[in-house]
RORO-912093 format. One record per residue (C-alpha): residue number from 1; x, y, z. Coordinates in steps of 0.25 Angstrom, whole numbers. Example, Ala and Ser with C-alpha at 12.3 -4.5 7.8 and 13.67 -1.06 7.14 Angstrom:
! RORO-912093
1_49_-18_31
2_55_-4_29
END
This chain:
! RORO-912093
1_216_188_-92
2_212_181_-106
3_220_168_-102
4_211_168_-89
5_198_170_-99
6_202_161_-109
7_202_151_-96
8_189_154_-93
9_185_153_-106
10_192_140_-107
11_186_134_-93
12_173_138_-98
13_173_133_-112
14_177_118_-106
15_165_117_-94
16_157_120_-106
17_161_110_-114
18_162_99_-100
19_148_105_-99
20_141_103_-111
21_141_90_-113
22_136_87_-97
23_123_97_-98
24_120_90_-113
25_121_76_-106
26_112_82_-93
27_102_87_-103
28_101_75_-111
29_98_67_-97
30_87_75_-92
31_79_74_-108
32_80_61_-106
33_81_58_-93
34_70_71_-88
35_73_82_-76
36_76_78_-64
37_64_80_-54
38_68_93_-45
39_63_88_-32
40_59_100_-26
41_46_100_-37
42_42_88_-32
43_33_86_-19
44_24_76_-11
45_11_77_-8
46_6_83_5
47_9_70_15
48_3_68_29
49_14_68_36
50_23_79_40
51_39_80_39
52_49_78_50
53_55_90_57
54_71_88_50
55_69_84_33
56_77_73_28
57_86_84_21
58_92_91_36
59_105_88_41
60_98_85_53
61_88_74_49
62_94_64_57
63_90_67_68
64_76_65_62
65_79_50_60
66_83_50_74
67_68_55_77
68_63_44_69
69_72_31_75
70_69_35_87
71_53_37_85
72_56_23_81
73_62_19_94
74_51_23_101
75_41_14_91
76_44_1_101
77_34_-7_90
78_35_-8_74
79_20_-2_73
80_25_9_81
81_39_9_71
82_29_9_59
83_22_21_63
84_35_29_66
85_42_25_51
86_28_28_44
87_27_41_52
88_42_45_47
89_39_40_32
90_28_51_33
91_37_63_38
92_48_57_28
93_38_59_17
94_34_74_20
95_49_78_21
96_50_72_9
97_40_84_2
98_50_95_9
99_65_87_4
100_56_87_-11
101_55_104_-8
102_69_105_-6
103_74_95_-16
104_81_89_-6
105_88_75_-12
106_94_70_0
107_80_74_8
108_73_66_0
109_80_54_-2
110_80_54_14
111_64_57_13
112_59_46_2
113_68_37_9
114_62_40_24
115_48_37_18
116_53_24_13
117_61_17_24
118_50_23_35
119_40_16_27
120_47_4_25
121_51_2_38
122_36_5_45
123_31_-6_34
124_42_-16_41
125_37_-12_56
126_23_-16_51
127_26_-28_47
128_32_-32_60
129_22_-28_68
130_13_-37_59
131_22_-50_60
132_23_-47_77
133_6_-48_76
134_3_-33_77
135_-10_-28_71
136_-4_-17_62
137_-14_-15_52
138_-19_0_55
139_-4_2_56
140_-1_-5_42
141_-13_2_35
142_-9_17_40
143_6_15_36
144_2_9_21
145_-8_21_18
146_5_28_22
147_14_22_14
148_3_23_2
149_3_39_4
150_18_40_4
151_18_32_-11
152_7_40_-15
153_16_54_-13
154_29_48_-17
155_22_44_-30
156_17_56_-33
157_32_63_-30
158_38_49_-38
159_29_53_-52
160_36_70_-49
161_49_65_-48
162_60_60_-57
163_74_57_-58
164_81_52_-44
165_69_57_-35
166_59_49_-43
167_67_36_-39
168_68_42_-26
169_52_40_-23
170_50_28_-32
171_59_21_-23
172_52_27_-10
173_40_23_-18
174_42_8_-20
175_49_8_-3
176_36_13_1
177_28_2_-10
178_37_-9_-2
179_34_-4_13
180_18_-4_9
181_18_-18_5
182_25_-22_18
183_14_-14_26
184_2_-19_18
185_6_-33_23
186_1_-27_37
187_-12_-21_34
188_-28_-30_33
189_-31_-39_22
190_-41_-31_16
191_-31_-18_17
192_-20_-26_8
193_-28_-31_-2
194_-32_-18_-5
195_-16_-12_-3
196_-12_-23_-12
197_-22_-17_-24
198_-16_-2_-22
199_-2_-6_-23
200_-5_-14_-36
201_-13_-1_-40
202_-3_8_-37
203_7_0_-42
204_2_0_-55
205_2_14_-56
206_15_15_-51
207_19_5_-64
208_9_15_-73
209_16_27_-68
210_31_21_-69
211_29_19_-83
212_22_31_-85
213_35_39_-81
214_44_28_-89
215_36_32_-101
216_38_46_-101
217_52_44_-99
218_54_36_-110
219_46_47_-119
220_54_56_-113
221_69_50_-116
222_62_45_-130
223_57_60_-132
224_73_63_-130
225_79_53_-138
226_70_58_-149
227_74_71_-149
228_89_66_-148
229_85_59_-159
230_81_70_-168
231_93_77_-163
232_102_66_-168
233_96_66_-181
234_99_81_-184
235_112_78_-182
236_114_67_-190
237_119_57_-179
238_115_45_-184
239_120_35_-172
240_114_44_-163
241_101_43_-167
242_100_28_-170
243_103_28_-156
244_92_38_-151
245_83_32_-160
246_89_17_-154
247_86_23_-140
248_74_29_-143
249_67_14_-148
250_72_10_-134
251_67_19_-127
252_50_17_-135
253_54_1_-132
254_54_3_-116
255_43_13_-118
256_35_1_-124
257_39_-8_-115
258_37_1_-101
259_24_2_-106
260_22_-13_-110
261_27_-15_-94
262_17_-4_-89
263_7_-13_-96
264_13_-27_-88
265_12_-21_-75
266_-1_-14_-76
267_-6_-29_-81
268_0_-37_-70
269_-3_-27_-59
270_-18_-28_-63
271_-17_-43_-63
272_-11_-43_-49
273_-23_-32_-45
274_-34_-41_-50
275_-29_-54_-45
276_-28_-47_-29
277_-42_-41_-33
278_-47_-57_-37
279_-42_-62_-25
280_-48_-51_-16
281_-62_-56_-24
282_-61_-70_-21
283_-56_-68_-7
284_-71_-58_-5
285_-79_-71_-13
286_-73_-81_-3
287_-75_-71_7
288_-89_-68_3
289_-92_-85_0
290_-87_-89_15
291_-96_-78_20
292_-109_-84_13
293_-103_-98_18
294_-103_-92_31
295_-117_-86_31
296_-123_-100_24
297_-117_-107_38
298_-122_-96_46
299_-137_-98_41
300_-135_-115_42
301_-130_-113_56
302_-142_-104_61
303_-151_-111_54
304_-148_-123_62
305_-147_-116_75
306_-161_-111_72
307_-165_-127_71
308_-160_-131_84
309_-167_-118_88
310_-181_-127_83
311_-177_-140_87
312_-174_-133_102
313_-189_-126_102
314_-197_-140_98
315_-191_-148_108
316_-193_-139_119
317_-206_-138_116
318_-209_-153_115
319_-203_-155_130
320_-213_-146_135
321_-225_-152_130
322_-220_-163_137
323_-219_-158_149
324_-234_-152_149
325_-240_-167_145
326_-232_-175_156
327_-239_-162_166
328_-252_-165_161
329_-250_-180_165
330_-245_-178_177
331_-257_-168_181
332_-267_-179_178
333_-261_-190_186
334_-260_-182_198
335_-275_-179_197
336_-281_-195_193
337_-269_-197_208
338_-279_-187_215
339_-292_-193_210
340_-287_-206_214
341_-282_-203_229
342_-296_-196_231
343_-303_-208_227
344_-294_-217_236
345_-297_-207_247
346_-314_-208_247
347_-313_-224_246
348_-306_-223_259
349_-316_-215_267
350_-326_-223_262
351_-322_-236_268
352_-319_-229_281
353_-333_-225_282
END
């Protein structure tokens, strides 16, 4: 009996020490490093669409896939392709919200990466309707407002998230940033212009964000070292603390410096804006001066219409006067022809009698 206790004691004694030493290093991590989000406290916002009737996490969701290629063979046209994959991209979406309820990892991945690819593929089907001389602009303008939903919820899940997850929708994110720009190439001028402006907005505050979330973390894993540090110090490790304090100088330097970059991009990204929104200016004056060039011709042209119109109304009225004189001539002749024949007749009856 005491052999098998002093086993036990033994066994114990060593998972303790094999233990120790793991937990201490998995602490460290997450003060530097932060928690790990738990995914089933994050969620979407309400989307419009609703999800499929199998979740990406059944064992059974094949056979919704089957569902969806064969949707898309019955889409004989790449509009009607568009549709289908923008449609699924949707249900994709809301599943998305109930795979983030049951912290469902695989679920997820499938989700984020159903958004993505759908999108993706529904941008490329746009752009070959376009090249084959289809009008696909009503088509092109529906699918980006869709995409821009589906960033506008996967940013607010991105800036929730941390860890693996927050990679996750970032790289969802940027898929879906890639698939717009292919469908903006579809829609009216005035429509891209504007588009153009938004992404450089939001891109900015994309950038603005990024560093913001940088910062912190480097606060953080300074805050850390600091205390590390301090810690160091008590106990009179001397290397140790060089090198915190070392790491510590490093960690203020990128600090610095993702600032100094926040300030870069935000420069160029304004330079860029002002430059689209100066071209945009001197294309409205070269529209507004060939408009004024236009009316200047307009008023020389129906002014010289309204000329001929003049020139038309004298002449008529010169040929008429004539006409009325050569009567009046004519009336006179035929009367002195009269007189005369009357004359010729009374001589005539005379010299008879």
């Amino acid at each position: 009996m005491r052999k098998n206790f002093f086993g036990i004691f033994v066994i114990n004694l060593s998972l303790f020490f094999l233990l120790t030493p793991a937990l201490a290093s998995a602490h460290h991590a997450r003060d530097v490093l932060g928690e790990a989000t738990d995914s089933s406290l994050l969620s979407l916002p309400a989307t419009s669409e609703g999800p499929g009737l199998i979740l990406p996490d059944s064992p059974i969701f094949f056979l919704d896939e089957l569902k969806q290629n064969f949707r898309l063979f019955l889409a004989f046209t790449a509009e009607q392709k568009a549709k289908v994959r923008s449609a699924v991209a949707g249900e994709r979406l809301a599943e998305l919200q109930f795979m983030l309820a049951k912290d469902s990892t695989n679920g997820i991945r499938v989700a984020l990466q159903g958004v993505s690819d759908n999108l993706k593929r529904a941008s490329l089907d746009l752009s070959e309707a376009r090249l084959k001389g289809k009008d696909v602009k009503l088509l092109a303008k529906s699918t980006n407002d869709s995409i821009k939903e589906k960033l506008k919820k996967l940013s607010v899940l991105e800036e929730s998230a941390t860890g693996e997850m927050k990679a996750q929708v970032k790289a969802a994110r940027e898929a879906l940033k890639i698939a717009k720009v292919e469908v903006e190439d579809s829609l009216s001028e005035d429509e891209l212009e504007n588009e153009i402006e938004d992404d450089l907005e939001n891109e900015i505050e994309d950038h603005v964000r990024i560093a913001s979330d940088s910062s912190r973390g480097l606060e953080h894993a300074i805050d850390v070292l600091s205390k590390l540090a301090s810690q160091a110090a008590l106990k009179e490790q001397t290397r140790r603390e060089e090198a915190l304090r070392h790491a510590i100088e490093v960690k203020n330097e990128a600090l610095r410096r993702q600032h100094e970059r926040l300030l870069e991009i935000e420069e160029r990204k304004q330079r860029e804006l002002l430059k689209v929104r100066e071209e945009a200016s001197d294309q409205a004056r070269e529209a507004i001066l060939k408009s004024r060039e236009a009316a200047l011709r307009f008023q020389e042209s129906q002014k010289k219409a309204d000329e001929i119109k003049s020139q038309s109304g004298s002449s008529g009225s010169n040929s008429q006067e004539g006409s009325s004189s050569s009567g009046s001539s004519e009336s006179e002749n035929s009367g002195s022809g009269s007189s005369n024949s009357g004359s010729d007749r009374s001589g005539s009856n005379s010299g008879e009698n």
